[in-house]
Backbone bond lengths (Angstrom), bond angles and torsions (degrees), N, CA, C in turn:
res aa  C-N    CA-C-N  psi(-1)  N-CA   C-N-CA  omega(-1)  CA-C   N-CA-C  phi
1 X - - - 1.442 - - 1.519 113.07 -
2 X 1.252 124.06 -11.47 1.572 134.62 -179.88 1.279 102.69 -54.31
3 X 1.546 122.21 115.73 1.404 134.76 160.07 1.284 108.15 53.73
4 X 1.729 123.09 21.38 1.087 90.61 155.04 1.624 130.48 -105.84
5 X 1.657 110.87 -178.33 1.492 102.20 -166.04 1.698 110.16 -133.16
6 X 1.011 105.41 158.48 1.889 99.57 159.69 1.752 107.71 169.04
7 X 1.222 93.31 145.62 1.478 114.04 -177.74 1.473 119.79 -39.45
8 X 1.447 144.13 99.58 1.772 131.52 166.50 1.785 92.64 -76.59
9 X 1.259 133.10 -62.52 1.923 94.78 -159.81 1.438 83.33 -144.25
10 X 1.470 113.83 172.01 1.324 109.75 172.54 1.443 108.94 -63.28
11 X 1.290 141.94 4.53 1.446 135.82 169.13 1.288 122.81 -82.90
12 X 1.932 102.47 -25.89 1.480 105.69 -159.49 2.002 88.90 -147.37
13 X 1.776 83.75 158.61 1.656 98.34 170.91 1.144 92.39 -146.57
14 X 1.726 122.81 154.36 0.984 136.21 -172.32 1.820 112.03 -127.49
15 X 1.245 130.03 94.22 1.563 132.77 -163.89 1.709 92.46 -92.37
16 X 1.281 117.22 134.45 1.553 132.15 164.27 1.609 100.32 -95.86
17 X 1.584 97.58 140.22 1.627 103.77 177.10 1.467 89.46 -125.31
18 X 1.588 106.82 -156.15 1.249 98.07 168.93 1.504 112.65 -114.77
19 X 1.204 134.81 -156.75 1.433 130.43 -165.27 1.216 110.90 -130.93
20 X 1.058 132.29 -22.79 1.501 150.65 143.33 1.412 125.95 -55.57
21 X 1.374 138.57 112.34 1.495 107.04 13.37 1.647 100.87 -127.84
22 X 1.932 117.82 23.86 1.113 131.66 177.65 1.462 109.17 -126.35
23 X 1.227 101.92 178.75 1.646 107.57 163.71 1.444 141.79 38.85
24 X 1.381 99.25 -121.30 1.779 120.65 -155.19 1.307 99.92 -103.49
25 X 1.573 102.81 103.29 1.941 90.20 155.94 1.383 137.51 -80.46
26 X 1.518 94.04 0.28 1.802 106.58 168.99 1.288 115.49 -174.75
27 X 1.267 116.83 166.38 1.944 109.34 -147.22 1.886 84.50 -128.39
28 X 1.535 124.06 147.50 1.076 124.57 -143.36 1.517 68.21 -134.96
29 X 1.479 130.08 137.62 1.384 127.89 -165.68 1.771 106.11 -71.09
30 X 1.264 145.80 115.85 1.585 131.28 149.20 1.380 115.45 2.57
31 X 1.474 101.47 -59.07 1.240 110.90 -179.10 1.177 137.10 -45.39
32 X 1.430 119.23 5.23 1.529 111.14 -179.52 1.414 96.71 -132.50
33 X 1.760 123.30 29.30 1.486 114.49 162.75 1.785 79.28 -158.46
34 X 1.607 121.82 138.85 1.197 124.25 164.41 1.341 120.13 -87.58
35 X 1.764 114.28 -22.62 1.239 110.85 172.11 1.773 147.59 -56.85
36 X 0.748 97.04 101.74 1.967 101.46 170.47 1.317 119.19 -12.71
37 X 1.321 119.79 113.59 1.748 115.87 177.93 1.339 110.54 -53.95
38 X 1.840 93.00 139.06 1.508 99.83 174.38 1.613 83.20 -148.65
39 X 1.369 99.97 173.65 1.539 109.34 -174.40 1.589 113.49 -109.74
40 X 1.313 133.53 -174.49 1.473 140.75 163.67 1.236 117.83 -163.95
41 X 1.509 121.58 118.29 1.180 130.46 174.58 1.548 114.76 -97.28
42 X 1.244 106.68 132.60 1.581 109.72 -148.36 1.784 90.94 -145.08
43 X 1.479 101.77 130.95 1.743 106.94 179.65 1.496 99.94 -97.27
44 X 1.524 117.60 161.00 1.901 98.54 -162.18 1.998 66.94 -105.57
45 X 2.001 92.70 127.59 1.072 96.85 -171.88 1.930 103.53 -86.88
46 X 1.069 117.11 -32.16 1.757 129.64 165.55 1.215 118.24 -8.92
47 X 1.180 113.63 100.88 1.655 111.03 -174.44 1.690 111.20 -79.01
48 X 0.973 124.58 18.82 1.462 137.12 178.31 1.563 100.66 -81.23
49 X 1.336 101.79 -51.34 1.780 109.25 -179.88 1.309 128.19 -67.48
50 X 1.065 111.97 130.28 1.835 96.16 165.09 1.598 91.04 -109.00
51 X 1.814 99.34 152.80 1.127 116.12 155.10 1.082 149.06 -96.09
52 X 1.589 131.35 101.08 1.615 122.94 -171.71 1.338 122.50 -107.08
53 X 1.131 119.73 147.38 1.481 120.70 164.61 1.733 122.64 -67.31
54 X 1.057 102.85 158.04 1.878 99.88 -164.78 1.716 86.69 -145.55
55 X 1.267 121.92 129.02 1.529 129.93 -165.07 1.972 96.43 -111.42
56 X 1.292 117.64 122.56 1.879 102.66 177.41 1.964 70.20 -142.59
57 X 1.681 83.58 154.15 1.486 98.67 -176.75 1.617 129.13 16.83
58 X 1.253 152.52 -108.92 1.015 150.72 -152.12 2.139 111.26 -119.14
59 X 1.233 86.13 3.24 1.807 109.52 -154.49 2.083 100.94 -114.41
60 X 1.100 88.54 161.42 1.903 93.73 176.17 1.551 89.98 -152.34
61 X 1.000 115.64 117.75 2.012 115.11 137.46 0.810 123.44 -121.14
62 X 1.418 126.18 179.37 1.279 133.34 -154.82 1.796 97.79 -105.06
63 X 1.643 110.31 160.09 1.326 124.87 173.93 1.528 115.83 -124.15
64 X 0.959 152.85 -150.70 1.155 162.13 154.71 1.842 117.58 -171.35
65 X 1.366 111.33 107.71 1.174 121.72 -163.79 1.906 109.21 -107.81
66 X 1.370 90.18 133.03 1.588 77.38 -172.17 2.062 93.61 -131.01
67 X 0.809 97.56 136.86 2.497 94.46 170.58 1.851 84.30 150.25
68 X 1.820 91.93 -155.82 1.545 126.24 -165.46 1.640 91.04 -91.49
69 X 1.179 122.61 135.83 1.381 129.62 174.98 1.496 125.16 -53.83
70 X 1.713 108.59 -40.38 1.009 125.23 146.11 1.588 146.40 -83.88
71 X 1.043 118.42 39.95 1.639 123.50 -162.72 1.981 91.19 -127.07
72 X 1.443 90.68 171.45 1.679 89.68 -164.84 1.773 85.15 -83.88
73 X 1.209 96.19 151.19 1.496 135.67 146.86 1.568 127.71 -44.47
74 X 1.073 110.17 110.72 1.861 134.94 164.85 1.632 116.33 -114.79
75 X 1.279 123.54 100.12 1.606 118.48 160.16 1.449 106.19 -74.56
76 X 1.580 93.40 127.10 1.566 112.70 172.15 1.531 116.51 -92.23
77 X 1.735 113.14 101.99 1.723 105.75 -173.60 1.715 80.96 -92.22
78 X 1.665 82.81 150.46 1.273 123.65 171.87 2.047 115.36 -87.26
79 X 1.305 96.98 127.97 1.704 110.81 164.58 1.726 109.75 -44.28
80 X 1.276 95.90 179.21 1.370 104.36 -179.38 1.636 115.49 -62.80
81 X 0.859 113.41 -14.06 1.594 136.85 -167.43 1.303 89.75 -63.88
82 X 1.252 115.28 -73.05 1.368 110.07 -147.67 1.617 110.95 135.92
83 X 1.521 109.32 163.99 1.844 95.98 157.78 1.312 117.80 -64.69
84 X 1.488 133.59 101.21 1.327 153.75 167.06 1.292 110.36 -83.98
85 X 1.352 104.29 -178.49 1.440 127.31 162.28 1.495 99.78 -76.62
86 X 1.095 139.74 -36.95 1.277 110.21 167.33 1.493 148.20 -42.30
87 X 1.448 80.32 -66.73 2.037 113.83 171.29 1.428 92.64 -44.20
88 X 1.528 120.24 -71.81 1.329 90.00 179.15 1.511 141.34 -84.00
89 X 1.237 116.78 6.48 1.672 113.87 149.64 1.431 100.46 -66.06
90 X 1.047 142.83 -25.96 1.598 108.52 179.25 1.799 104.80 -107.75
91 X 0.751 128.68 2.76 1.713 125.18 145.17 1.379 111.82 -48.83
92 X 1.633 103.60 -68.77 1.658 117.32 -172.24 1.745 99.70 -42.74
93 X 1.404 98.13 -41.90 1.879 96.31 -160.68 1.509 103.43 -59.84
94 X 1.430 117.66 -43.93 1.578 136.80 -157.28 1.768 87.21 -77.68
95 X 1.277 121.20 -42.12 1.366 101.51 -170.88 1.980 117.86 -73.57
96 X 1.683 94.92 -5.59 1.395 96.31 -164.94 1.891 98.44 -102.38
97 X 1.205 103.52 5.27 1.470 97.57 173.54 1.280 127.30 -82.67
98 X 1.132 125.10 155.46 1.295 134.76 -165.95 1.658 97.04 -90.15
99 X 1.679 114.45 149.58 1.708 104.69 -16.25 1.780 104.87 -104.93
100 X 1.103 91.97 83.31 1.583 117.86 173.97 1.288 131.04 60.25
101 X 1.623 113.61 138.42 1.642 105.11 179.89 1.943 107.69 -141.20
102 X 1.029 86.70 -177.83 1.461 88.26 -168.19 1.554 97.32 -124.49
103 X 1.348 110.30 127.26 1.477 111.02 -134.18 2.299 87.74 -136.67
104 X 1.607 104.89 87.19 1.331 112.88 161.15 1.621 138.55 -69.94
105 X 1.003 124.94 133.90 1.464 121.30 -159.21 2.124 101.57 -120.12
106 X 1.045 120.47 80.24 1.730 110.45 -179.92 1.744 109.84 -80.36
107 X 1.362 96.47 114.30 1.428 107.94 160.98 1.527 106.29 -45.40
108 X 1.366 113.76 127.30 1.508 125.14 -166.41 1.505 94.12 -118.96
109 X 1.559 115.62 -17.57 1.486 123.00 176.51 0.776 123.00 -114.54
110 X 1.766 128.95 28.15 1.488 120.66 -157.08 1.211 143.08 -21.90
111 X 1.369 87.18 93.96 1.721 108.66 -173.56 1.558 131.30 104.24
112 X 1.373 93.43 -45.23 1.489 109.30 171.10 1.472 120.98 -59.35
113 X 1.193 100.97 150.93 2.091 114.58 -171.37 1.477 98.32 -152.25
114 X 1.292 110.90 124.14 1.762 129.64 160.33 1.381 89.16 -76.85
115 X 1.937 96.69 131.40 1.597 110.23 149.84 1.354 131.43 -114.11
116 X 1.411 102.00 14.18 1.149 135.22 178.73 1.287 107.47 -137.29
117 X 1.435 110.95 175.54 1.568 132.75 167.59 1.728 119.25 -60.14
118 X 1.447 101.31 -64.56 1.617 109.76 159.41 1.196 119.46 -54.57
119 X 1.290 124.64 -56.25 1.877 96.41 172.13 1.533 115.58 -62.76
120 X 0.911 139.16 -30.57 1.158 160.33 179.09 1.844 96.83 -59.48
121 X 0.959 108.07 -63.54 1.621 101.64 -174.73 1.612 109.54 -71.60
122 X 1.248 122.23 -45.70 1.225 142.18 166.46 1.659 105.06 -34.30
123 X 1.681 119.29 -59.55 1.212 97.96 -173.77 1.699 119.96 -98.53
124 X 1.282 105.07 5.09 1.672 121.99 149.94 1.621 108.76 -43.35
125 X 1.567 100.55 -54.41 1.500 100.77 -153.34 1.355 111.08 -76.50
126 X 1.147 105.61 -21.21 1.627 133.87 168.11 1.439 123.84 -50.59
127 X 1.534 102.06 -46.23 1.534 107.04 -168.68 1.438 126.14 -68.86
128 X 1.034 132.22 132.30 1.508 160.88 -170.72 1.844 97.12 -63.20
129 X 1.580 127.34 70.80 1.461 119.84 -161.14 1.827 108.09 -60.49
130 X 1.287 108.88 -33.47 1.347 119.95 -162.28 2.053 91.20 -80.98
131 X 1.115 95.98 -59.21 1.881 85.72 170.56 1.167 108.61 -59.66
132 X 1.336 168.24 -76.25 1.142 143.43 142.27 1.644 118.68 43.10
133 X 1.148 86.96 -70.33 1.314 105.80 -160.29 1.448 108.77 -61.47
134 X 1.403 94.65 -59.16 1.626 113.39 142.79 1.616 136.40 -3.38
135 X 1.196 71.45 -66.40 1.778 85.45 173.63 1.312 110.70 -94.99
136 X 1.140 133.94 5.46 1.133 146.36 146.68 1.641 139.63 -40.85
137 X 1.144 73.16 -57.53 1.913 130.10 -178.81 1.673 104.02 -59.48
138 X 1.359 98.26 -72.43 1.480 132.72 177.28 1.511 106.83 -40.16
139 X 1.643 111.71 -61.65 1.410 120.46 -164.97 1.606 109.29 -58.56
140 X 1.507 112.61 -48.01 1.333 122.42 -179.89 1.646 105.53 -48.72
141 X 1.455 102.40 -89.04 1.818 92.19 169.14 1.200 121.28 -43.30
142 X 1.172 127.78 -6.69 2.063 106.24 162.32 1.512 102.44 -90.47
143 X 1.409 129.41 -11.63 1.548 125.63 178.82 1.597 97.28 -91.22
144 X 1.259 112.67 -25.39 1.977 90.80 177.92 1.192 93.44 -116.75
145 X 1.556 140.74 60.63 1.663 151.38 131.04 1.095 90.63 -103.18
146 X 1.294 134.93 -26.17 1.927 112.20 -157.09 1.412 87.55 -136.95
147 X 1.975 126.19 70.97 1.060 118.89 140.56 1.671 116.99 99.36
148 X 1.377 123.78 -8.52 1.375 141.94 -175.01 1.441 78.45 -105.79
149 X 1.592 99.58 121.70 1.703 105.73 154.15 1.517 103.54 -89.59
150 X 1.591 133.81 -50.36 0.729 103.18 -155.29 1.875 78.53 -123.36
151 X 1.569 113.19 172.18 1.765 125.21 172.76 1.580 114.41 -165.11
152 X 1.404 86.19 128.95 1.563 107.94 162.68 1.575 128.92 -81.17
153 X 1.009 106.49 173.94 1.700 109.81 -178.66 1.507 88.35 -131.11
154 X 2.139 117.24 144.54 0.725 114.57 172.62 1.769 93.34 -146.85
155 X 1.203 127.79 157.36 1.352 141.63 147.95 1.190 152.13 -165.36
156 X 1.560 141.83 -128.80 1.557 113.57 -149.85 1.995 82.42 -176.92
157 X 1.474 95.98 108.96 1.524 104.92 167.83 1.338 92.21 49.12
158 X 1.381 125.93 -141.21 1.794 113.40 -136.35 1.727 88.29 -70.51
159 X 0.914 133.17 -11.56 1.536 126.91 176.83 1.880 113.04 -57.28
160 X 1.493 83.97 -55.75 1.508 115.00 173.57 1.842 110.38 -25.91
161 X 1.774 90.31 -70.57 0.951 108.71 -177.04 1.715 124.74 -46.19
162 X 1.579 109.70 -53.38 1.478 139.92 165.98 1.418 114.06 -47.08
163 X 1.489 114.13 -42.75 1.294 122.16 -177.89 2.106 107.92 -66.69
164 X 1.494 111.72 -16.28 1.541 110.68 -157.19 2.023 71.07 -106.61
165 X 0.837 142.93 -31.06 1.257 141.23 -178.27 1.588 120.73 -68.00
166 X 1.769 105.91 -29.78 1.357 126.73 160.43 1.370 125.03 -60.66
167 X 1.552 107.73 -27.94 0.969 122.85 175.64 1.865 135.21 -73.63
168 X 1.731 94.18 -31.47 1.124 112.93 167.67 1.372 105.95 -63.98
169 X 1.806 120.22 -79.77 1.039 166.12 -136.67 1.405 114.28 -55.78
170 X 1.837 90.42 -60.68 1.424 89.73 -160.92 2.147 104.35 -118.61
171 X 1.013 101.72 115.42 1.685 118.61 178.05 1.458 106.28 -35.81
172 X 1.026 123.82 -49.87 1.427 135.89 -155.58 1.979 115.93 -77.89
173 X 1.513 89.63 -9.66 1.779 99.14 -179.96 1.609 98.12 -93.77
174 X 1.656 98.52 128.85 1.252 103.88 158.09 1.440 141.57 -108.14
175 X 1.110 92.13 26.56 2.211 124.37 160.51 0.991 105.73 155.52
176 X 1.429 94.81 155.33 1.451 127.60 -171.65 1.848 117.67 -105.38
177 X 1.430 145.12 135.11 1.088 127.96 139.87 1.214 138.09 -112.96
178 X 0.871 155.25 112.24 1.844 142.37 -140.60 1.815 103.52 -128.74
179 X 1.192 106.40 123.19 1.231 144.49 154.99 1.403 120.79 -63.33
180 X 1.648 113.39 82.75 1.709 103.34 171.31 1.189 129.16 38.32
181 X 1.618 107.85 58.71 1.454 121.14 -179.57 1.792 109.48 -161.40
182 X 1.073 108.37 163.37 1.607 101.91 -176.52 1.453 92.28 -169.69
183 X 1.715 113.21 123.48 1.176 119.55 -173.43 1.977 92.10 -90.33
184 X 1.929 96.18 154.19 1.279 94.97 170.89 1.663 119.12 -75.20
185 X 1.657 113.54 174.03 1.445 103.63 -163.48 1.628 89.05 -76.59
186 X 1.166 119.13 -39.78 1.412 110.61 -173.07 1.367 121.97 -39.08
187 X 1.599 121.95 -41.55 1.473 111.43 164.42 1.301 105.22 -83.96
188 X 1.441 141.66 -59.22 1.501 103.12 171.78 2.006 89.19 -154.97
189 X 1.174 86.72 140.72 2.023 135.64 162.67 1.555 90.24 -36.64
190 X 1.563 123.12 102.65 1.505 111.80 148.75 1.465 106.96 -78.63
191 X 1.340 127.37 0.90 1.584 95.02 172.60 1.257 91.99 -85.12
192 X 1.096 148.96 -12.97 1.694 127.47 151.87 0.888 162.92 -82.70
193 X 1.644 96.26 20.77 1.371 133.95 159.92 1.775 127.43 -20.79
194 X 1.336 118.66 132.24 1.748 106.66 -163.14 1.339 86.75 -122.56
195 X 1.602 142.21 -21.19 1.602 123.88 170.01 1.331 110.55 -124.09
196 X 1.247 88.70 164.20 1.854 102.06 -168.61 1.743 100.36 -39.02
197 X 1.520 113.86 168.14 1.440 92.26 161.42 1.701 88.63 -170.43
198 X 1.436 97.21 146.48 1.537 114.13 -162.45 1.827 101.37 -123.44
199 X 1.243 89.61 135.30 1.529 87.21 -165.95 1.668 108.23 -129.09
200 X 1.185 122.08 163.86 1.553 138.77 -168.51 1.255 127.29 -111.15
201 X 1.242 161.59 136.72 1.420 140.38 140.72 1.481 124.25 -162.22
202 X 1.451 119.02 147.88 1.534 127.83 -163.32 1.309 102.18 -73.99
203 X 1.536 110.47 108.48 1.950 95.95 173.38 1.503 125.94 -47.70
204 X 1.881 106.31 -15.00 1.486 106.99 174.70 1.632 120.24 -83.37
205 X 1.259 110.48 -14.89 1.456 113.23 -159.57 1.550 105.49 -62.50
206 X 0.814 122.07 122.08 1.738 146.08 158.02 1.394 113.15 -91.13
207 X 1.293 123.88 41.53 2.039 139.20 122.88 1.094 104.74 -58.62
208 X 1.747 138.49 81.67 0.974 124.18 157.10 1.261 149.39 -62.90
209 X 1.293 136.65 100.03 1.774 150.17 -157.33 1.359 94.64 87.66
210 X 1.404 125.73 7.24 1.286 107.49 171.91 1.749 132.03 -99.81
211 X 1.446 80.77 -54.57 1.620 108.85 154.83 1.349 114.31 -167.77
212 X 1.339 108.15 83.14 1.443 124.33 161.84 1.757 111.32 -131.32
213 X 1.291 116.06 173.78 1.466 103.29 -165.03 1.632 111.89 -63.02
214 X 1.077 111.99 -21.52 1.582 114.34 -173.02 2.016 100.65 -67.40
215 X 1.101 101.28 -17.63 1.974 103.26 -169.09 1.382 102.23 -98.23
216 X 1.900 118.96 -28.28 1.211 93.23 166.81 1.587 133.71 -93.03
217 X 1.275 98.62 -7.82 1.707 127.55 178.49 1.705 95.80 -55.86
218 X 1.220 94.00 -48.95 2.356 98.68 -167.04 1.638 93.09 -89.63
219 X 1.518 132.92 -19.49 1.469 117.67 162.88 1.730 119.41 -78.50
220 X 1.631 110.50 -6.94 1.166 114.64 166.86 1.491 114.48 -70.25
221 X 1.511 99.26 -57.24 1.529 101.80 167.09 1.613 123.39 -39.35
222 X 1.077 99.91 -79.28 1.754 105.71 152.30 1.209 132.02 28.27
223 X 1.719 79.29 -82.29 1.554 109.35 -167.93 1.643 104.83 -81.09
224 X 1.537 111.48 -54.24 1.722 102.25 164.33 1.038 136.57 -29.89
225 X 1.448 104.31 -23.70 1.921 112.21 -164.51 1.660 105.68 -116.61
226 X 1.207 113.68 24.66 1.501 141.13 -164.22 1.458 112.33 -114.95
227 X 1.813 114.37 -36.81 1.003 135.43 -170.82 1.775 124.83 46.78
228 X 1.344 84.33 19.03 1.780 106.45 163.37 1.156 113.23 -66.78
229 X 1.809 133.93 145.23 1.481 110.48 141.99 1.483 129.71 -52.21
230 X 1.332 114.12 157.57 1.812 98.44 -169.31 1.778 88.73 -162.61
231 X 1.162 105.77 140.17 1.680 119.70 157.42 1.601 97.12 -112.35
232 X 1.283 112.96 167.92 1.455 136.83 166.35 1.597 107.07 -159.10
233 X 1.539 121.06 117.08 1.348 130.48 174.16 0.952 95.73 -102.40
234 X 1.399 115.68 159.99 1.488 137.45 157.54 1.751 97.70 -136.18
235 X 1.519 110.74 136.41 1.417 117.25 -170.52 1.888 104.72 -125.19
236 X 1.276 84.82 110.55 1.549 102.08 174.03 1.197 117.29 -37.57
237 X 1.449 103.57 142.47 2.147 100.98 -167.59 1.341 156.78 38.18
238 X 1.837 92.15 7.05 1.940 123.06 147.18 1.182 126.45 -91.94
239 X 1.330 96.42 121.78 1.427 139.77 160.16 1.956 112.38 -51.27
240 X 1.333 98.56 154.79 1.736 92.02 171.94 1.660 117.44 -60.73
241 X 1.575 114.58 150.03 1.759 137.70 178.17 1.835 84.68 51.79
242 X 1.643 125.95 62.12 0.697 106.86 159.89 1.961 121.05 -87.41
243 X 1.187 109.16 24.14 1.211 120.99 -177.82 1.852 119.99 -98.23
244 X 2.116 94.79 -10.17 1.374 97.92 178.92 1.873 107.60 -76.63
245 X 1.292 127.84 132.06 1.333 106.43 -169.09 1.720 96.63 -128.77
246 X 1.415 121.64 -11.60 1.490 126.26 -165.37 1.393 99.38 -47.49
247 X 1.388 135.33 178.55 0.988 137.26 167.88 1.959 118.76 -70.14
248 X 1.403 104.88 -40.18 1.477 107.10 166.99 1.109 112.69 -42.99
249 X 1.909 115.84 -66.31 1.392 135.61 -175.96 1.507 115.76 -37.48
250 X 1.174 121.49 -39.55 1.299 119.73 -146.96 1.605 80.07 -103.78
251 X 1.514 153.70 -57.19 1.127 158.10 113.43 1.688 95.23 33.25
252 X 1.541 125.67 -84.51 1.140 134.38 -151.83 1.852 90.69 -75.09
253 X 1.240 124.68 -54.15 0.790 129.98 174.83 1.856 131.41 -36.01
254 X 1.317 105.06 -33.52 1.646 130.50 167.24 1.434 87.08 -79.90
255 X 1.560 140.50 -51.19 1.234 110.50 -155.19 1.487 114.61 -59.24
256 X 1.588 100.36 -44.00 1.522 107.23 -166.20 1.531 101.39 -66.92
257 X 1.297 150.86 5.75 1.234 121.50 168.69 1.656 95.10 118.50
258 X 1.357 138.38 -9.95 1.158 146.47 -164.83 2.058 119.55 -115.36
259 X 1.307 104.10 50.59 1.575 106.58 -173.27 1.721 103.85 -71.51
260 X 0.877 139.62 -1.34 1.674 112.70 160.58 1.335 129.15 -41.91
261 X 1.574 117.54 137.74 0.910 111.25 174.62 2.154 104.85 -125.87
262 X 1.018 110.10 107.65 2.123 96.83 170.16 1.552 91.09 -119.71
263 X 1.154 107.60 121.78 1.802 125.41 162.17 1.701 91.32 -67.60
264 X 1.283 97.01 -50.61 1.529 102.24 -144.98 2.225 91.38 -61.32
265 X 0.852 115.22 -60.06 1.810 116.85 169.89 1.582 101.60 -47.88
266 X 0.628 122.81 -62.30 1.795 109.64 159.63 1.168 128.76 -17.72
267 X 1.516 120.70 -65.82 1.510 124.58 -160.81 2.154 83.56 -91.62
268 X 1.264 124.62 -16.52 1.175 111.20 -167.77 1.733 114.15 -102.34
269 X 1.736 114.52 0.80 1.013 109.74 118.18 1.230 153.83 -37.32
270 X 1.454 100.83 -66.55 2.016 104.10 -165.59 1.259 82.29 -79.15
271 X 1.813 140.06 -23.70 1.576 95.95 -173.17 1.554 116.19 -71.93
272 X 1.134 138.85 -6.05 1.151 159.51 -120.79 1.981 82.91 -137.09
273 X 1.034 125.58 -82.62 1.544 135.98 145.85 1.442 96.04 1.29
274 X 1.287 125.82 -91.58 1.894 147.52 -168.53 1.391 91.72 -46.20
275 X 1.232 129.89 -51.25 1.437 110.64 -146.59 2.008 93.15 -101.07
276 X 1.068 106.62 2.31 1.756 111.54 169.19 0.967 107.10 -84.85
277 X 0.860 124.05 -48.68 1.760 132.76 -145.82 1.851 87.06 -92.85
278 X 1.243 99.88 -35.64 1.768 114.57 -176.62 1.902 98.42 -32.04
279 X 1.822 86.61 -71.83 1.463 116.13 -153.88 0.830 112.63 -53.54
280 X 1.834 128.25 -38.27 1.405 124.29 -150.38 1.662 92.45 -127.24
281 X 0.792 122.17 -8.82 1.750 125.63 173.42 1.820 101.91 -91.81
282 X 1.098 104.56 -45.86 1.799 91.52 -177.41 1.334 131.95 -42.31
283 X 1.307 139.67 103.54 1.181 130.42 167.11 1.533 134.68 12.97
C-alpha cells in the first residue's frame, strides 16, 4: 500500500501512504468537498446509548454502548466521519440482531465529527493508527469486564480497515468482520491474523489497494496463509460504504460520486454479519 495511487471516479482519488508510524493510511481526494476544514463537537444525543469512559495507558475516551448487558460483545469502528449518525445506525442494527449483542462504539476522534469530506479527511490524517489500535484493545476488555464473555471487532472504511488490524494485533478478539477496508501490512500482516475474519467489498469500488477488488483478492490470499477461518465477499454492482443506507447516508453518498443503491446486498450482508458473529461469539 506504500505510496501508491490511482483514480476511483472523476469525483474522487484515493492516495495510499503508509500507516507507520503517523497518520493517514489513505488520502480521500479534496476534490469531492471544496470546503475548508472545520471541526464539530457533537454529544451522541440517542437515548439508546449509554456513555462510558474506557481508561488505556495515560488517556480516557469516551464509548457509547448500546444491546443486552449480558450478550457477547462487538466494537463498532467508525468511518472516516467520525461517530455519526451512521456508526450509530449500524450499532443500533447489530444490537437488535438476533440473538443479541451488545454493540460498543470508541470515539477514535474524541469528540470530533467531519461534516464534510475535508474535515473528514483532515481528521483521518490526524489519527494516531497505532493508538487506535489501542483503543481498540481497551474496548474489547471493557466488553469482557462488564459481562461479554466472548467479542468481536467490526467496521466500515477506515474502521474496516482497523478492524483486519484487530485481528492481527489484539489476542483478546474473538472475530473479526470488516467493511471495505484493508489495513496496510506495515501496521499489521493479515496473513497473521489470530481470529476468524469475514470480510466485505463493492465489486465497483475504485479504493485502489484499499478496497477495490484487487485489495480484497490479496486479503483473500492473506487470509489463506493465516490459517484462520475467513469469508471474503465481493457484491455485484456496489460501490464503496455501500452498507450506509439512512436517508442522510445515501444523500452523502450521491454527493461523493457514489449513487448505487442494492437493499437487497444490504440485508445479505448482515445476514452473513448475524451468522459470523453468530458462530464464533456464541457461548
Amino acid at each position: 500500500m506504500l505510496a501508491a495511487a490511482a483514480r476511483s471516479s472523476s469525483s474522487s482519488r484515493i492516495l495510499l501512504r503508509s500507516q507507520l508510524p503517523k497518520p493517514s493510511p489513505f488520502t480521500l481526494s479534496r476534490a469531492l468537498s471544496p470546503s475548508a476544514s472545520r471541526f464539530s463537537i457533537r454529544l451522541m444525543a440517542d437515548s439508546a446509548f449509554k456513555k462510558v469512559q474506557i481508561h488505556r495507558d495515560d488517556t480516557v475516551f469516551d464509548a457509547y454502548v448500546v444491546g443486552k448487558e449480558d450478550a457477547p460483545g462487538i466494537v463498532v469502528l467508525q468511518e472516516w466521519w467520525g461517530v455519526d449518525f451512521e456508526i450509530k445506525n449500524h450499532a443500533l442494527k447489530i444490537s437488535q440482531l438476533e440473538p443479541g449483542f451488545k454493540a460498543l462504539i470508541p470515539d477514535l476522534y474524541r469528540g470530533k465529527v467531519g461534516l464534510d469530506v475535508a474535515e473528514a479527511q483532515h481528521l483521518m490524517d490526524g489519527l494516531d493508527w497505532q493508538g487506535a489500535v489501542k483503543d481498540i484493545s481497551a474496548s474489547v476488555n471493557w466488553l469482557k469486564t462488564n459481562g461479554s464473555k466472548k467479542v468481536g471487532v467490526t467496521g466500515y472504511c477506515m474502521g474496516g480497515a482497523l478492524s483486519i488490524a484487530s485481528s492481527v494485533l489484539i489476542p483478546e478478539v474473538d472475530a473479526v468482520v470488516s467493511f471495505y477496508g484493508v489495513c496496510s501490512s506495515e501496521l499489521a500482516d493479515p496473513a497473521q491474523a489470530k481470529a476468524p475474519v469475514q470480510a466485505h467489498f463493492g465489486e465497483l469500488d475504485n479504493f485502489v489497494g484499499f478496497s477495490d477488488v484487487t485489495a480484497a483478492k490479496a486479503l483473500e490470499e492473506k487470509l489463506k496463509a493465516s490459517g484462520v477461518p475467513y469469508e471474503v465477499h465481493i457484491y455485484p454492482g456496489n460501490g464503496h460504504a455501500f452498507m450506509n443506507r439512512s436517508p442522510d447516508g445515501i444523500k452523502r453518498r450521491k454527493d461523493m460520486g457514489m449513487p448505487d443503491e442494492d437493499e437487497a446486498a444490504v440485508q445479505l450482508a448482515w445476514s452473513r454479519f448475524q451468522s459470523w458473529m453468530t458462530r464464533f461469539l456464541s457461548p
